[in-house]
N, C-alpha and C positions, 0 to 999 in steps of 0.2 A: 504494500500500500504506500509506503515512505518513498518509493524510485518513484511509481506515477507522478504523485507528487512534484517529485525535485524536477520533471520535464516542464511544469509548469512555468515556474517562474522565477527559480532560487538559480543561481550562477553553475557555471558547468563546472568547477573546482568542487562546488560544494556536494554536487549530483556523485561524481566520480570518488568524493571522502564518502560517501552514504554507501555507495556500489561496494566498495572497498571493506566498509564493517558488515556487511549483510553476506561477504565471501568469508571471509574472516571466523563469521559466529558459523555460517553454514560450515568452516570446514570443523571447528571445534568440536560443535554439534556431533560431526559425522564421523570427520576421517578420525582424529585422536582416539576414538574410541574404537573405530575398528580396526583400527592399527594394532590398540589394543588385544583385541580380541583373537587377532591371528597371533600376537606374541604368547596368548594365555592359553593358546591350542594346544602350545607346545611344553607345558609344564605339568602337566597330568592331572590338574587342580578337577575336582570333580564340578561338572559342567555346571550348574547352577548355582555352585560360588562364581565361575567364570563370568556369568553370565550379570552375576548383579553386581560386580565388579563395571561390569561394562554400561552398565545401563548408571553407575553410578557419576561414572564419568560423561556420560552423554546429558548430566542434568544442566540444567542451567546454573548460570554465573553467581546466582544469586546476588544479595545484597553487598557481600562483601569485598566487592570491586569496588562499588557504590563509596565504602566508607573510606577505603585506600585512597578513592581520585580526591575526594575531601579534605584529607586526612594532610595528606601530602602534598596537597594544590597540583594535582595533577589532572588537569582538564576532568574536572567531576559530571559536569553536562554531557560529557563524552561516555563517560563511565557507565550514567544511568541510561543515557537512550542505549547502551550496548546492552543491560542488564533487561530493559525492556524487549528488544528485539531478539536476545536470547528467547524471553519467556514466550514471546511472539509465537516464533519460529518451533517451539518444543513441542505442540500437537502433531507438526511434521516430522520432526527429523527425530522424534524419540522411539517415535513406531517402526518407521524406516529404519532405525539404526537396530533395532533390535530381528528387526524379520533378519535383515541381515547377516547380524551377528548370531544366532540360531542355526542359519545356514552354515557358517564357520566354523563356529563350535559343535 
């Protein structure tokens, strides 16, 4: 919903930083955790510790980035639209990552 948006009227630097956190959260989201999951294929761990291992990483950012970017003056507006767009995003890539990861494991 945030890209439609940025074609409207907000400058093309700012469209391409939005593009850029919404690849960002999708790879977090996805790849880390399946990256994961083919690492934990190989350890013998019984599959469904594996597997909530994986999903636990696939959660979102939560608040605690939030309080870091604050914390530290490090662009906190940035912090929490990322913590938002996480939460966005996690009806998608939570289920997806796990059909996934199921398959792997």
């Amino acid at each position: 919903m945030e890209i439609y948006r940025c074609a409207a009227a907000i400058p093309e630097q700012s469209c391409q930083l939005r593009r850029a956190n919404v690849l960002i959260t999708l790879l977090r989201c996805l790849v880390m955790p399946l990256i994961a999951a083919v690492l934990l294929r190989f350890t013998g761990w019984d599959r469904t510790t594996c597997l909530c291992i994986v999903m636990v990483l696939g959660c979102s950012v939560a608040t605690v980035i939030s309080i870091f970017g604050v914390r530290y003056d490090r662009s906190p507006e940035m912090a929490s639209k990322s913590v938002l767009q996480s939460n966005l995003l996690l009806p998608v890539t939570m289920p997806l990552m796990m059909f996934i990861a199921e398959r792997i494991l």
